[in-house]
C-alpha positions as CSV (number, residue, x, y, z in Angstrom):
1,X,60.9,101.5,75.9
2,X,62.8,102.8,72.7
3,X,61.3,105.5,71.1
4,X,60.9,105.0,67.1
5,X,62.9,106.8,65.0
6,X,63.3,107.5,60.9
7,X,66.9,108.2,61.7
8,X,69.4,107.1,59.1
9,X,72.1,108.9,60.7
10,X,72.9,110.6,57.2
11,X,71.9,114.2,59.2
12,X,72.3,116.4,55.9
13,X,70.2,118.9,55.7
14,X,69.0,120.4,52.8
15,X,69.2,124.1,52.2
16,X,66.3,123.9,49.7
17,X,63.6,121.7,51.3
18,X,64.8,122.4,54.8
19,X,64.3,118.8,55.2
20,X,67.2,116.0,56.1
21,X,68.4,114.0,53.2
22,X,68.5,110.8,55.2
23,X,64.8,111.0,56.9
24,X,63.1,113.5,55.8
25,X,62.5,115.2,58.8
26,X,63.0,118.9,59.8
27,X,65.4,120.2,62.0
28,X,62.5,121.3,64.3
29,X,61.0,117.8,64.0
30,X,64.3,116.1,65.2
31,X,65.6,118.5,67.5
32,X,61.9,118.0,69.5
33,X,61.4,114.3,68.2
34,X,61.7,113.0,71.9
35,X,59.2,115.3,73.4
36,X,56.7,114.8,70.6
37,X,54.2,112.4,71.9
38,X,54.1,109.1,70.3
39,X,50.6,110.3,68.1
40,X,52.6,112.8,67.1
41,X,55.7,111.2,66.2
42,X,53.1,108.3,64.3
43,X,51.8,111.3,62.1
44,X,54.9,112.8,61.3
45,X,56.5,109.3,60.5
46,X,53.2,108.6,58.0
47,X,54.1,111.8,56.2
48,X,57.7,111.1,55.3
49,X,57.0,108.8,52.2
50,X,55.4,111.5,50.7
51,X,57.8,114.1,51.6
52,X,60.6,111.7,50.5
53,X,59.0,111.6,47.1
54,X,58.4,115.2,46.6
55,X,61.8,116.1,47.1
56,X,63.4,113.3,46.1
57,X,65.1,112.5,49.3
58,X,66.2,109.0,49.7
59,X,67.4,108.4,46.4
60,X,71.5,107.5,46.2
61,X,72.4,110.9,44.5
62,X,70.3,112.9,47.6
63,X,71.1,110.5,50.7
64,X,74.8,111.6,50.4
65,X,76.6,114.8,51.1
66,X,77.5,116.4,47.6
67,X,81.5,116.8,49.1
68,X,81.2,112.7,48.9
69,X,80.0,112.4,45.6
């Protein structure tokens, strides 16, 4: 069974936040995504719409590396 990902394979992260500009997600959270159980991976995933928002991730200008603006 596939395991459910935020993924949207932009994998920039920013120095700032410490959070990826395509999901939101640290680099601790994906590097251990797979061995996170799937409660785990369910409360992390919850939390990315607010994290999104309070960084502004997601947003055209932020889901794209500044060298391809």
């Amino acid at each position: 069974m596939a395991i459910a990902s935020p993924c949207t394979k932009v994998c920039t992260i920013d120095p700032r936040s410490g959070l990826c500009l395509g999901c939101a997600r640290t680099l601790d959270e994906i590097g251990r995504w797979t061995s996170f159980s799937e409660s785990e991976r369910c409360r992390i995933m919850s939390e990315l719409p607010k994290r999104r928002a309070a960084h502004g991730i997601g947003t055209r200008e932020t889901s794209m590396p500044a060298s391809a603006r």
